[in-house]
PLY file of the C-alpha trace (Angstrom):
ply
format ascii 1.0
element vertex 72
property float x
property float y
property float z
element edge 71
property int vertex1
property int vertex2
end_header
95.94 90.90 120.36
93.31 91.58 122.52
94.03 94.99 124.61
96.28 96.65 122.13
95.54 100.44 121.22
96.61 102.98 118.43
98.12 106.08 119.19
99.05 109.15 117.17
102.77 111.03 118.05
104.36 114.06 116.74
107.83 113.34 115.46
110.42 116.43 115.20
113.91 116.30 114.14
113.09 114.41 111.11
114.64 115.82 107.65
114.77 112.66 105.28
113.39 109.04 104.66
116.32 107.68 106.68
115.48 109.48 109.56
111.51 107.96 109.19
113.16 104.88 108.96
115.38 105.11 112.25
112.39 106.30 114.08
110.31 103.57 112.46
113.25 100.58 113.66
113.26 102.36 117.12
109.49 102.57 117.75
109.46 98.61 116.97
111.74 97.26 118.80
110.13 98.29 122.10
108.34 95.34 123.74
104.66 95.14 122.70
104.48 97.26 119.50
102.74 95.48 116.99
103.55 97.94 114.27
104.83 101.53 113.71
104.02 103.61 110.77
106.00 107.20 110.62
105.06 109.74 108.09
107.91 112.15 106.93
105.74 114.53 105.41
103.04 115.47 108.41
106.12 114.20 110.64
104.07 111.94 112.84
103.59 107.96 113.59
100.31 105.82 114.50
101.51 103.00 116.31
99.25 100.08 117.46
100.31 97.78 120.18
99.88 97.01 124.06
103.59 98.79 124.84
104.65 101.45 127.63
104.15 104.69 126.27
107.67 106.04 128.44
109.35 103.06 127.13
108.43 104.13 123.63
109.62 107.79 124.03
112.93 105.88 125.73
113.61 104.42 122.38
114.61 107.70 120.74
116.92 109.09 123.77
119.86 108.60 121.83
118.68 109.96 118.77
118.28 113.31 117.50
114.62 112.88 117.17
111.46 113.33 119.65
108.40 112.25 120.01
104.91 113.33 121.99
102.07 112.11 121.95
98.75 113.90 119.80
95.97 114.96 122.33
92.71 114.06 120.82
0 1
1 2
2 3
3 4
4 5
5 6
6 7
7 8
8 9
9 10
10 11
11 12
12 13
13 14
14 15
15 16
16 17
17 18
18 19
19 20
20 21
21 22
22 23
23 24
24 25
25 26
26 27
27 28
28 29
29 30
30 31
31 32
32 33
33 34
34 35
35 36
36 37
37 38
38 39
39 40
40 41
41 42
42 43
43 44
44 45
45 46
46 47
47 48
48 49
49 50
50 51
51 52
52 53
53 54
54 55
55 56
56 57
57 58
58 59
59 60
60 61
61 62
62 63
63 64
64 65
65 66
66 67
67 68
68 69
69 70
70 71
């Protein structure tokens, strides 16, 4: 896909796999992501896509987990 980017976010309120995993599901179902990869350990994700970064934070509203974005 031709304008698609990679960004880095900061994940907090993760304790387990499972919660990786529900932030994971959440981050790809937003129109546009191509794919989401969340660590557990460094509690982060890269994701790569050509998505709405508010939409993306949106996804986890209803969760008890939060993202921001990594200034470079």
């Amino acid at each position: 896909m031709a304008d698609t980017h990679t960004y880095q976010y900061s994940i907090e309120g993760m304790k387990c796999e499972g919660c990786a995993t529900k932030v994971q599901d959440a981050f790809v179902k937003v129109p546009g992501v191509i794919s989401a990869q969340v660590n557990l350990a460094d509690k982060s994700a890269t994701v790569e896509g050509k998505y709405d970064e508010q939409s993306l934070l949106d996804s986890l509203k209803d969760t008890p987990y939060s993202a921001a974005p990594v200034k470079e």
